[in-house]
Structures are given as structure tokens and as C-alpha cells.
N, C-alpha and C positions, 0 to 999 in steps of 0.2 A: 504494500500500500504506500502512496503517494505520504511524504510529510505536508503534517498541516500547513495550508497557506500561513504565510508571514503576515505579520500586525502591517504591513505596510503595503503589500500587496490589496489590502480589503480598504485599507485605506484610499489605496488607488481606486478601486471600482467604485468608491461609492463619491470620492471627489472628482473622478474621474468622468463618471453622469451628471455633476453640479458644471463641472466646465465646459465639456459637448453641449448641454442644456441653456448656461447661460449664454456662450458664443456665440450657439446656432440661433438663440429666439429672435431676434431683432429683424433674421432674413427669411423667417418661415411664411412660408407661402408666397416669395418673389424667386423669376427667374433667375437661372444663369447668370447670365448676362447681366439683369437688373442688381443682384450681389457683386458681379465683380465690381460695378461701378462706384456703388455707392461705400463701398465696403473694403474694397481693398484687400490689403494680405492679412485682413481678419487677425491681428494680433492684437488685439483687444475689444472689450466689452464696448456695447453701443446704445444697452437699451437708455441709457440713464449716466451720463460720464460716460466713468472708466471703472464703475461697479458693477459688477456681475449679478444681475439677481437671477434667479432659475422659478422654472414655474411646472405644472403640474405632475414633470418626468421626475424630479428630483424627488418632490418632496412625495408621490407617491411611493417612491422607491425605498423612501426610509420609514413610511408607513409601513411598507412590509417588513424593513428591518423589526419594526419595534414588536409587528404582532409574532413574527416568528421566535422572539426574543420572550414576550409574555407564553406563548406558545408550549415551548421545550419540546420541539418534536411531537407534539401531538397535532393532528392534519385538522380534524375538526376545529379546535381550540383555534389551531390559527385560520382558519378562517373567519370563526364570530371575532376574534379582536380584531380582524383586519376591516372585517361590516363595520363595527361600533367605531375604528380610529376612520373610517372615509366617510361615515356619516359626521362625527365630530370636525374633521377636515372639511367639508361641502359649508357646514354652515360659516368657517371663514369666508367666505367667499371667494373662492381661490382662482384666479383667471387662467385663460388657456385649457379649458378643461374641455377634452372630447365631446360630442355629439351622445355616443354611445353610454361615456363614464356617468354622461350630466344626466340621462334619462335612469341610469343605476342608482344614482344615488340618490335621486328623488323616489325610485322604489324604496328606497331603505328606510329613506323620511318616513315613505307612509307603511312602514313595519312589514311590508314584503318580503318572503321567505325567498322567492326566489327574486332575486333583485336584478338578474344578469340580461342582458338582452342579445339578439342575435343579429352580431357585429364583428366584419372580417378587419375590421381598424385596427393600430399597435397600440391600442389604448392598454391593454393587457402585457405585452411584450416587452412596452418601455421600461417597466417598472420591475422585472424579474431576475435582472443578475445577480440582484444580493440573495435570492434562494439558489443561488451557484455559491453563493459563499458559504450560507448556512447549511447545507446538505452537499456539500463538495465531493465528499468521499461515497455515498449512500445515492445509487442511480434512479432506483424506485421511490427512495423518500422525497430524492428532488423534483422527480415527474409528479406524483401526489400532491406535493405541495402548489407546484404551480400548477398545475391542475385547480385545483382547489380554491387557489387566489385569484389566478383570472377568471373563474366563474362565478365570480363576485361580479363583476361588468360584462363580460364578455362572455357567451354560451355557443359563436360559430364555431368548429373544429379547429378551422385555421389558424383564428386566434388564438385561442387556446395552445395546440402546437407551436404556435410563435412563440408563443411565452414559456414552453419547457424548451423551445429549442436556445433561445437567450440564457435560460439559467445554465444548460449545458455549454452552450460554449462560455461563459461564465468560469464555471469551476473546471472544464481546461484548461483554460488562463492561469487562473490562479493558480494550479499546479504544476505549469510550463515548464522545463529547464531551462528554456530559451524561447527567443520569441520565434524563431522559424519554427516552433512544434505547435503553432497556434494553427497550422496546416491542418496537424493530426486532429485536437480539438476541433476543429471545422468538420472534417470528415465525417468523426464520430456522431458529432451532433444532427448531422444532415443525416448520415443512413437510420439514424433513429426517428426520424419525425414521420407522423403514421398518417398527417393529410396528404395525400398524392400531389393535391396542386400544389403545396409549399414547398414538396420537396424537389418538383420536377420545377418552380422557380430557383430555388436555392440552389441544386445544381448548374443553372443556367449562366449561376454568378461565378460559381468553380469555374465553369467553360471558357468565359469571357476573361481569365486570367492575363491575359497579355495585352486585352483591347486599352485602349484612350480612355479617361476618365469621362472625358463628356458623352463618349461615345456607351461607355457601362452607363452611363445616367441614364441616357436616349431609350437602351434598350430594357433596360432592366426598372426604369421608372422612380421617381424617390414620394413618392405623396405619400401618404398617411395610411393606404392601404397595404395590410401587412404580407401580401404577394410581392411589394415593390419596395415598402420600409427595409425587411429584414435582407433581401439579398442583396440591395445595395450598401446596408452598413456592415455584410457579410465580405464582398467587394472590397470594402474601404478595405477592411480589417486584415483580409488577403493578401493585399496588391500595396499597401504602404504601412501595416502593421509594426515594420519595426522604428517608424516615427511616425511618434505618437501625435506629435502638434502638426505633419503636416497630412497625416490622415485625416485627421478634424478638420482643416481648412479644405482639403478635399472632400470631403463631406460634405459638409456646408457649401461649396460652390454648386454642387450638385443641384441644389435649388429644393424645391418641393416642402415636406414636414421638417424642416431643416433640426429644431431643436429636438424632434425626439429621435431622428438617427443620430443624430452628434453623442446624443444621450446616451443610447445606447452603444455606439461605436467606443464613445468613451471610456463606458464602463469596464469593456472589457479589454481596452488597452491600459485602462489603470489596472486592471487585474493581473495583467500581461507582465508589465513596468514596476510597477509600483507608483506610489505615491509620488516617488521621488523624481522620477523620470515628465512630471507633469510642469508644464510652465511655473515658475515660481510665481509671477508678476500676478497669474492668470489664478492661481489656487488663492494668493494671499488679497485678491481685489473684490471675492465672494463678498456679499452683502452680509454683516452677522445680522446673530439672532436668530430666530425659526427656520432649522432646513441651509444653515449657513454653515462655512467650515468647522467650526468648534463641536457644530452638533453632527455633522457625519464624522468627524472625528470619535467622538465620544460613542458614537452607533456601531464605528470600526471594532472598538476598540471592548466593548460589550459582548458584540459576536465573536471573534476570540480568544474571551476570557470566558462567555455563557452568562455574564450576568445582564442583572437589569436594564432594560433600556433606557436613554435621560429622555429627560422630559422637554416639551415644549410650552411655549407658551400660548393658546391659543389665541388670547385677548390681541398678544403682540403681531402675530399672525397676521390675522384681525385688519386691524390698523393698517399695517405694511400694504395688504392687498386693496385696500380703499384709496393709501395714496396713491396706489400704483396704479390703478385705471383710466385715472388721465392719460397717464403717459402710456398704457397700451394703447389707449384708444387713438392717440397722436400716432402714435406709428401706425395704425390701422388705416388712417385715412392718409399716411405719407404714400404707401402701397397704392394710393390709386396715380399718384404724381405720377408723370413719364419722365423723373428727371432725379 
């Protein structure tokens, strides 16, 4: 058996989806083209300054840290604390939030058992590499788990398989000897996945190993549907894996749901890396407070050791996301500019 992932390693994946997530949001849902212009060689944050804030990739992500964490291996368990921490989460008002997630979690509001809807989006997928950290070693408990957590939002097959197929390549990562074996972790993860369309997209991405970045974009697609999410941050991850910050910018030029592949792509090159191997400028310009470095820190650092997960504030939360709707909403309407 594999030694357990390094305190730094988990650290990477989970700061590693706060900096994909905050780099990528400012250019999600503008072209190519329209990102290279306004944005340049993406070496820094744009939504707000030169701080990074991350929005519903992140801080779902460590949503499941916490419930796996209150959890201890138990699949049920962690699923009601995963209900009760995204119902708690929704009434923040959290912006950025899926199509699919937002009709879930209004299920949950109104005490719906089955809260999941049937939705092939990476609403489910973005948010599962940290059950690659928590169930690393243990193949069924990892599938179970994500299982189990993306059907909290998400009940299509596809979805679902997106999101066991991220926490596998996940805890490949994290048990890598090197970053060329993030090959092998790919492999494994793709002949495992049991929807036929994902896996015959996700081999598509293995095929296209040699093509042009925009040309993998063109064909393999980067929007928010997880036929075209997951094999192009499978792509990134392939084809410039062994750097990390220019994988990310290749991601993100790619266009489409830009901050939940970055997110994703993130994760598992911080998994890959480590923590240490991440932009310093770009980990230390995180937003604190809720879902900010100190607390994936501290989430790292839980899973482990096994203990309790910290706390957040919700109130602060709260707050934060109320400021902040201006200033999505300002980018929202910059996206219609042709300039």
C-alpha cells in the first residue's frame, strides 16, 4: 500500500481549487479570444484588485471536507451532514451557484428527502477531490462516498461518475511519485467510470494528447456540461501537468465554465505538487475569512490528523457575499461589452 498523502500534498488540492477557482471566475462564460484580451497572462486575480475571492467550487469543496470529517467513514452520516452544511450554506446566499445545485437546495429548504435533480452539469464533480483525499487508499469507500454526495444535487449517471471519477484521479495524485505517473492515475480513473458517454468523452481527451490547446478546446468543448468540463481539465492535466500555473492559464484561456475547471484542474495539480509548488503571490492574495487560506489550511490539516473540522462563520459569510454582488453583477454586465 501506497504511504499516506503528505500534510502538504492535501494542502495543495484543497488550495489548489481556491486558486483555479478564484483565477478562473472573472472569465467564466467569455471566449477565447475575449480572455486573452482583457486578461492577459492571467497572473493575477481580477475579480476585485489583486484578491482572490472563490465562489461556489471552493467553498463546496470544503463543505465536503467538513461532512466527511463529522462523518468518520460512515456513507450515510456523511451524506445528512453534507444536506444540513449546503442547506446552512444556500441561506448565505452564496453567488455563482448552478442551475441544478440552486433547485437542490431549495429541495432541502423544503425538507425533501430526495433533494437531487437530474442534471449532467459538474455541479457534483467540482467539488469531489477532497473524497480522493479522504478515502485515498479504500476504492469502494471513495466511489460510495461520492456517490452518495453528488446525489445530494445531482441524480444523472454522468454526473455522478464525474464526481467519482475526480475523487479518483484525486487520490492518484496525491499518491504520485512523480508527476509523469499522473498518466497512470488518469488511466485508472477513466477505465473505471461505468457511464459509457463519459468514458468514451474522456478517452477522447487521452487521444487528443498531442493536438493544440485551442484546438482540444474546439473539440472536446469546456462549458459547464460535465461530457466537456471533465475531459478538458483531464487534457489540461495530461498535456501540461507538470506546470502547475501554466496548466491553469491554459485552462482558463480555454474559455467556457472557466472557474470550475481551473477548480478542478487545480485540485488535482495541488495534489500532484503540493502546496508548495502553487504561486506564492496567488495562495497568499486568497480573500480571508470563510472558505479563505487559513480555513483550507486548517481543513488540510484535520483530514490528516482525523480530527474535527474548524468552523466557519456563517454570519461572516453572510456579509462577504452581499458585498460581493455588486461587483459580480458588474462583471456580469462587463461580458456583454465587445471590448
Amino acid at each position: 500500500m501506497c504511504a499516506a498523502p503528505a500534510l502538504d500534498r492535501v494542502r495543495g488540492l484543497l488550495l489548489g481549487t481556491a486558486v483555479g477557482d478564484a483565477l478562473g471566475l472573472p472569465a467564466e462564460g467569455l471566449s477565447p479570444r475575449t480572455i486573452a484580451r482583457r486578461f492577459g497572462a492571467l497572473d493575477r486575480y481580477r475579480l476585485l484588485g489583486r484578491t482572490g475571492f472563490v465562489s461556489d467550487d471552493t467553498e463546496q469543496a470544503a463543505l465536503v471536507a467538513q461532512s466527511l470529517l463529522h462523518a468518520r467513514g460512515d456513507v450515510d452520516a456523511a451524506r445528512r451532514a453534507f444536506r444540513a452544511a449546503l442547506r446552512g450554506w444556500f441561506l448565505c446566499l452564496p453567488f455563482g451557484i448552478g442551475l441544478a445545485t440552486l433547485r437542490a437546495c431549495l429541495r432541502l429548504l423544503l425538507g425533501l428527502q430526495r433533494s437531487g435533480v437530474h442534471s449532467a452539469g459538474n455541479g457534483a464533480a467540482m467539488r469531489m477531490a477532497v473524497v480522493g483525499a479522504y478515502a485515498w487508499a479504500d476504492v469502494e469507500l471513495r466511489r460510495r462516498l461520492a456517490t452518495a454526495l453528488a446525489e445530494v444535487t445531482h441524480l444523472d449517471e454522468r454526473a455522478v461518475e464525474g464526481a467519482v471519477f475526480v475523487a479518483s484521479v484525486a487520490a492518484g495524485c496525491l499518491v504520485a511519485a512523480a508527476p509523469a505517473d499522473r498518466q497512470q492515475a488518469v488511466a485508472h480513473a477513466v477505465a473505471a467510470v461505468r457511464a459509457p458517454e463519459l468514458r468514451t468523452a474522456l478517452q477522447r481527451a487521452l487521444a487528443l494528447a498531442d493536438a493544440r490547446a485551442q484546438d482540444a478546446a474546439h473539440e472536446l468543448g469546456t462549458d459547464g456540461f460535465v461530457l466537456r468540463s471533465l475531459p478538458w481539465a483531464t487534457w489540461c492535466l495530461l498535456t501540461h501537468g507538470d506546470r502547475p500555473v501554466e496548466a491553469l492559464r491554459v485552462c482558463i484561456r480555454g474559455g467556457g465554465d472557466t472557474d470550475t475547471n481551473a477548480a478542478i484542474l487545480g485540485a488535482w495539480l495541488g495534489a500532484l505538487h503540493g502546496a508548495a509548488a502553487l504561486p506564492e503571490p496567488l495562495v497568499t492574495s486568497l480573500a480571508p475569512g470563510p472558505f479563505g487560506r487559513d480555513h483550507l489550511d486548517a481543513l488540510a490539516g484535520a483530514l490528516c490528523a482525523g480530527t474535527p473540522p474548524p468552523r466557519y462563520r456563517r454570519v461572516l459569510a453572510l456579509l462577504r457575499n452581499l458585498a460581493l454582488y455588486p461587483v459580480i453583477l458588474a462583471h456580469g454586465f462587463r461580458r456583454l461589452l465587445p471590448f
